[in-house]
PyMOL CGO cylinders between C-alpha atoms (Angstrom):
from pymol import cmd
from pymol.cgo import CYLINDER

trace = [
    CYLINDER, -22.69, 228.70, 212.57, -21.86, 231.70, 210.64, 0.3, 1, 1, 1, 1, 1, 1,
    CYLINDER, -21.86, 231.70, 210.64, -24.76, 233.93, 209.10, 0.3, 1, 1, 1, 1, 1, 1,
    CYLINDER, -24.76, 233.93, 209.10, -25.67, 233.19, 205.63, 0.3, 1, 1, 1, 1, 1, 1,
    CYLINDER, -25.67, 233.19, 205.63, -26.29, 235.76, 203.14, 0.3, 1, 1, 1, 1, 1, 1,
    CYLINDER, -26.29, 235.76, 203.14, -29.68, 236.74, 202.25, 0.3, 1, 1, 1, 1, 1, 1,
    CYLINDER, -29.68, 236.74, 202.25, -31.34, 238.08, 199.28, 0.3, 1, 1, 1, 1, 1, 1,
    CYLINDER, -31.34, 238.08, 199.28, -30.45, 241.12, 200.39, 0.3, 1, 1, 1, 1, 1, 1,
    CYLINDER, -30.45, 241.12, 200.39, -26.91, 240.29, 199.94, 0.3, 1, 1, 1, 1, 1, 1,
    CYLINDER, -26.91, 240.29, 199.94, -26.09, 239.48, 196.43, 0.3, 1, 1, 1, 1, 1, 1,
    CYLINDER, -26.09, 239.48, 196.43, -24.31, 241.54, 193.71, 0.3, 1, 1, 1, 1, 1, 1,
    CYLINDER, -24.31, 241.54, 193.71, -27.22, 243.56, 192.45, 0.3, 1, 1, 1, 1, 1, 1,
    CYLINDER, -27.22, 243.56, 192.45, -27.98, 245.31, 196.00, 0.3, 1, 1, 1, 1, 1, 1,
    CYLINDER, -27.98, 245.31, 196.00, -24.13, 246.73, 195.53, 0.3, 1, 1, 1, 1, 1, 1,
    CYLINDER, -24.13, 246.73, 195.53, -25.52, 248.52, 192.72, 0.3, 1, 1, 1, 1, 1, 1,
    CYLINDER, -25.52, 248.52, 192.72, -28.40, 250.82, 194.29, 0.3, 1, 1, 1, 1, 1, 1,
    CYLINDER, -28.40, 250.82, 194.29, -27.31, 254.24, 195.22, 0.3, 1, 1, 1, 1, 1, 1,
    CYLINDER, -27.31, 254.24, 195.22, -25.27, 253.91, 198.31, 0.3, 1, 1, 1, 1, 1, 1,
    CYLINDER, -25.27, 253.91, 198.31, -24.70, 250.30, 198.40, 0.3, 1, 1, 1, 1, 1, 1,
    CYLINDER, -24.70, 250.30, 198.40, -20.87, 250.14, 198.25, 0.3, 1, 1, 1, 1, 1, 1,
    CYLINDER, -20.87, 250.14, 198.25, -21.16, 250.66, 201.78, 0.3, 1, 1, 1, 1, 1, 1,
    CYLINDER, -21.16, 250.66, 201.78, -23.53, 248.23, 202.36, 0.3, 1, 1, 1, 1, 1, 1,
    CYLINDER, -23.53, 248.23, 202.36, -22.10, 245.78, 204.59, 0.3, 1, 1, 1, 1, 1, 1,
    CYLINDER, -22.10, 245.78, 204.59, -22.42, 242.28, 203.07, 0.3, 1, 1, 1, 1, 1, 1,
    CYLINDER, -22.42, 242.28, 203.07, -21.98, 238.65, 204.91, 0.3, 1, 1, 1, 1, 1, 1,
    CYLINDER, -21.98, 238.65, 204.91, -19.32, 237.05, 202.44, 0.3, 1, 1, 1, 1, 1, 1,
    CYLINDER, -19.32, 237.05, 202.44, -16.07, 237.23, 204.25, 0.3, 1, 1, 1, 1, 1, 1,
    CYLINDER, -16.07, 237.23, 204.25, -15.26, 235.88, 207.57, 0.3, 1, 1, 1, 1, 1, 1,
    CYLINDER, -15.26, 235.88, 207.57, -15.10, 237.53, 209.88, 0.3, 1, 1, 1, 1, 1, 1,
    CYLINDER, -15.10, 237.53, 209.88, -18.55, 239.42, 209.81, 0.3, 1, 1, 1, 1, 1, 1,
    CYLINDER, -18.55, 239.42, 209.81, -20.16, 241.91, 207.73, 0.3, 1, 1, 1, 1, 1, 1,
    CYLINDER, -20.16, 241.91, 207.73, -17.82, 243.80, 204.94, 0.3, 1, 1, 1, 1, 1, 1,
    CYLINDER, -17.82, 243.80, 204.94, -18.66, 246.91, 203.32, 0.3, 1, 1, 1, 1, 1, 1,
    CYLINDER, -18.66, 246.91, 203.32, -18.93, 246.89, 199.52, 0.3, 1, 1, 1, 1, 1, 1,
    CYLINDER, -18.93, 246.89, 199.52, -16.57, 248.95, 198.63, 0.3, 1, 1, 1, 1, 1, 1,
    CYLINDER, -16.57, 248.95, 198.63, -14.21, 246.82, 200.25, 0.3, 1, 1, 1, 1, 1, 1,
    CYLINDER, -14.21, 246.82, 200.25, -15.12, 244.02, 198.37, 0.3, 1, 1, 1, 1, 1, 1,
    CYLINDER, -15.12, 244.02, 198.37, -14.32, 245.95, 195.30, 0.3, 1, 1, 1, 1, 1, 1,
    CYLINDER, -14.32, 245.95, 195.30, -11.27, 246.76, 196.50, 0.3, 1, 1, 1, 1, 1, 1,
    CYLINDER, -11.27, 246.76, 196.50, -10.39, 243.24, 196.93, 0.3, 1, 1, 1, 1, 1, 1,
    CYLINDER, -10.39, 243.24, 196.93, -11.64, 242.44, 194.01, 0.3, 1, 1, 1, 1, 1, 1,
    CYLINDER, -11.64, 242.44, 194.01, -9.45, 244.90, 191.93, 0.3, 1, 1, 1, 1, 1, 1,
    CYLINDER, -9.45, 244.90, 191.93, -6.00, 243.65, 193.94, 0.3, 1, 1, 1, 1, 1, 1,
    CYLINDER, -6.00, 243.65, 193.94, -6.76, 239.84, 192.65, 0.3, 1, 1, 1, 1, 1, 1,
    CYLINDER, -6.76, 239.84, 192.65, -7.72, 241.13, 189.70, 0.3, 1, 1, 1, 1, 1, 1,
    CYLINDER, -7.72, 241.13, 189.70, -4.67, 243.14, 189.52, 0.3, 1, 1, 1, 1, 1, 1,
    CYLINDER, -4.67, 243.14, 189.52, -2.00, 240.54, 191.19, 0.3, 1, 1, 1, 1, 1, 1,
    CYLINDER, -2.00, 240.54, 191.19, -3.28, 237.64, 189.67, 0.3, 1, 1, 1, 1, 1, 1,
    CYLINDER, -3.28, 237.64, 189.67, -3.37, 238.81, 185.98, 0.3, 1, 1, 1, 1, 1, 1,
    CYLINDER, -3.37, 238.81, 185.98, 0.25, 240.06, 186.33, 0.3, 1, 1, 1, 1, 1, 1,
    CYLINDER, 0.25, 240.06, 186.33, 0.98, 236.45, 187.54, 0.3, 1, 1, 1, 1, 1, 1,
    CYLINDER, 0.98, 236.45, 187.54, -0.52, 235.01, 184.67, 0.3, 1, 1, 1, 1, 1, 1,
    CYLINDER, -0.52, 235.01, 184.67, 1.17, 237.74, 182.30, 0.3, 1, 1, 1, 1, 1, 1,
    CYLINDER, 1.17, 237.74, 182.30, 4.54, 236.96, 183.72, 0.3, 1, 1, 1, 1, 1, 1,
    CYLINDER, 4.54, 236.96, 183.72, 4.40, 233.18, 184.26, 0.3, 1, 1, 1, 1, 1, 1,
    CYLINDER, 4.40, 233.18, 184.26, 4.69, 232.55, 180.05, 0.3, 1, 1, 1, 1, 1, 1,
    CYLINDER, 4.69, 232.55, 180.05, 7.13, 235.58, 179.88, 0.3, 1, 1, 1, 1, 1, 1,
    CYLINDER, 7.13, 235.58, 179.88, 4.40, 238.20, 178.62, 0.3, 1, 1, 1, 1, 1, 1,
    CYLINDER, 4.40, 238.20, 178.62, 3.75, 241.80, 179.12, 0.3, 1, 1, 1, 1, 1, 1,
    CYLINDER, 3.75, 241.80, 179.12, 1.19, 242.76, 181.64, 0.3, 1, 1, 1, 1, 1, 1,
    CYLINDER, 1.19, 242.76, 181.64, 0.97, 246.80, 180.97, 0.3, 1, 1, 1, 1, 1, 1,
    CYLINDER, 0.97, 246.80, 180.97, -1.49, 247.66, 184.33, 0.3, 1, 1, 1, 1, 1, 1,
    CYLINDER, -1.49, 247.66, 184.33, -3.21, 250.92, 184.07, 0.3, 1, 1, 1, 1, 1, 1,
    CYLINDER, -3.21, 250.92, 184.07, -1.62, 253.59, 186.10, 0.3, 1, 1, 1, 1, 1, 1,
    CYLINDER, -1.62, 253.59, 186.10, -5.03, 254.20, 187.81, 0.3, 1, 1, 1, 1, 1, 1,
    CYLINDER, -5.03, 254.20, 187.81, -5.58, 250.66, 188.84, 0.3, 1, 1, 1, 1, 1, 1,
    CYLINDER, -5.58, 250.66, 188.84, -2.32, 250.22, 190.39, 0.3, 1, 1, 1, 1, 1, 1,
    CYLINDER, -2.32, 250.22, 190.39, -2.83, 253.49, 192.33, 0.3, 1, 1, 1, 1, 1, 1,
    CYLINDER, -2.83, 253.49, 192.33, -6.33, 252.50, 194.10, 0.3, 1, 1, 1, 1, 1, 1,
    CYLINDER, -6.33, 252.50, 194.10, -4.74, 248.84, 194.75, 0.3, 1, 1, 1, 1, 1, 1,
    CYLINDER, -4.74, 248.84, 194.75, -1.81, 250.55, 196.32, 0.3, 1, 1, 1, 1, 1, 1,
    CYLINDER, -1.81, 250.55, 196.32, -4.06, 253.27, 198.17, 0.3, 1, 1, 1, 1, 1, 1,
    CYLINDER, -4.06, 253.27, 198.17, -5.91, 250.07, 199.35, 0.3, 1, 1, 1, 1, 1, 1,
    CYLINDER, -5.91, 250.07, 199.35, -3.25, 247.70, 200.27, 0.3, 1, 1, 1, 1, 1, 1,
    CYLINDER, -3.25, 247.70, 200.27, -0.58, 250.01, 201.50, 0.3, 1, 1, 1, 1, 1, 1,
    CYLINDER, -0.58, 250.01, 201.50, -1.79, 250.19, 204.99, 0.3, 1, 1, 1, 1, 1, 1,
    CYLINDER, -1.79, 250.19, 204.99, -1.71, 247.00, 205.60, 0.3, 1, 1, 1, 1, 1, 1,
    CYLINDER, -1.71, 247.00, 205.60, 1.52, 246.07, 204.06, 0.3, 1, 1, 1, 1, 1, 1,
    CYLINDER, 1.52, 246.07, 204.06, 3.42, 247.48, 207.01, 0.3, 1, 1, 1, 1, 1, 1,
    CYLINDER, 3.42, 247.48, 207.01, 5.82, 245.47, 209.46, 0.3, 1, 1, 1, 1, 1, 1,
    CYLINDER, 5.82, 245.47, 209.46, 3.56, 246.80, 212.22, 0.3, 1, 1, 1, 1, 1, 1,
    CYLINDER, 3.56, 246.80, 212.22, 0.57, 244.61, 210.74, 0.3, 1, 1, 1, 1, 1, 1,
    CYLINDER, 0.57, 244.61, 210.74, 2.15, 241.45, 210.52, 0.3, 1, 1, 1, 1, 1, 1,
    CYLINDER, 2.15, 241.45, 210.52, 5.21, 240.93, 211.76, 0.3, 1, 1, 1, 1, 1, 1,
    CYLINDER, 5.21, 240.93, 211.76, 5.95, 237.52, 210.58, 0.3, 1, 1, 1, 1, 1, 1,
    CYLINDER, 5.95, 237.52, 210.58, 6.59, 238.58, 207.62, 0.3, 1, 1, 1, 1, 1, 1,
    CYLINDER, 6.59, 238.58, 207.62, 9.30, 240.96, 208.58, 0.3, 1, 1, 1, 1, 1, 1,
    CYLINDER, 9.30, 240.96, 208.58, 12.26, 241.14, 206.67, 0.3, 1, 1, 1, 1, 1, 1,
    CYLINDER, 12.26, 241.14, 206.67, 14.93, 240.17, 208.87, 0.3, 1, 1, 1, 1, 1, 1,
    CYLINDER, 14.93, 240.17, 208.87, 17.23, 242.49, 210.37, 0.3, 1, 1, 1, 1, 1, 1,
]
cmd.load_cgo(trace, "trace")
């Protein structure tokens, strides 16, 4: 059975000095540092709104510094070498 979080664990204790590193047990598999849940948080945030901009034919006019930490973020793990599944083919 996987841990459950604790009081310890909810949004406020990301907010004391030095708690974006603070490991937190939300995500399978284990513990993940807060400032990787930010991170995560920002690329849905970012993805998903441009979805819903673009679905009805709308704008979606990202900030320049949002898309730069999502891509700083996501990058390294958008490589063939990570999953190579979803190669393109040759």
């Amino acid at each position: 059975m996987a841990p459950q979080p604790g009081p310890d664990d909810g949004p406020a204790s990301h907010q004391r000095p030095g708690g974006h590193r603070r490991p937190a047990r939300t995500l399978p598999p284990g513990p993940t540092p807060g400032v990787v849940l930010a991170n995560i948080s920002l690329l849905e945030s970012l993805v998903h709104g441009w979805d819903l901009a673009r679905g009805p034919g709308l704008l979606y006019p990202a900030d320049p510094a949002v898309v730069a930490a999502v891509h700083a973020f996501a990058a390294p793990s958008a490589t063939s070498n990570a999953r190579p599944d979803c190669s393109p083919p040759p």
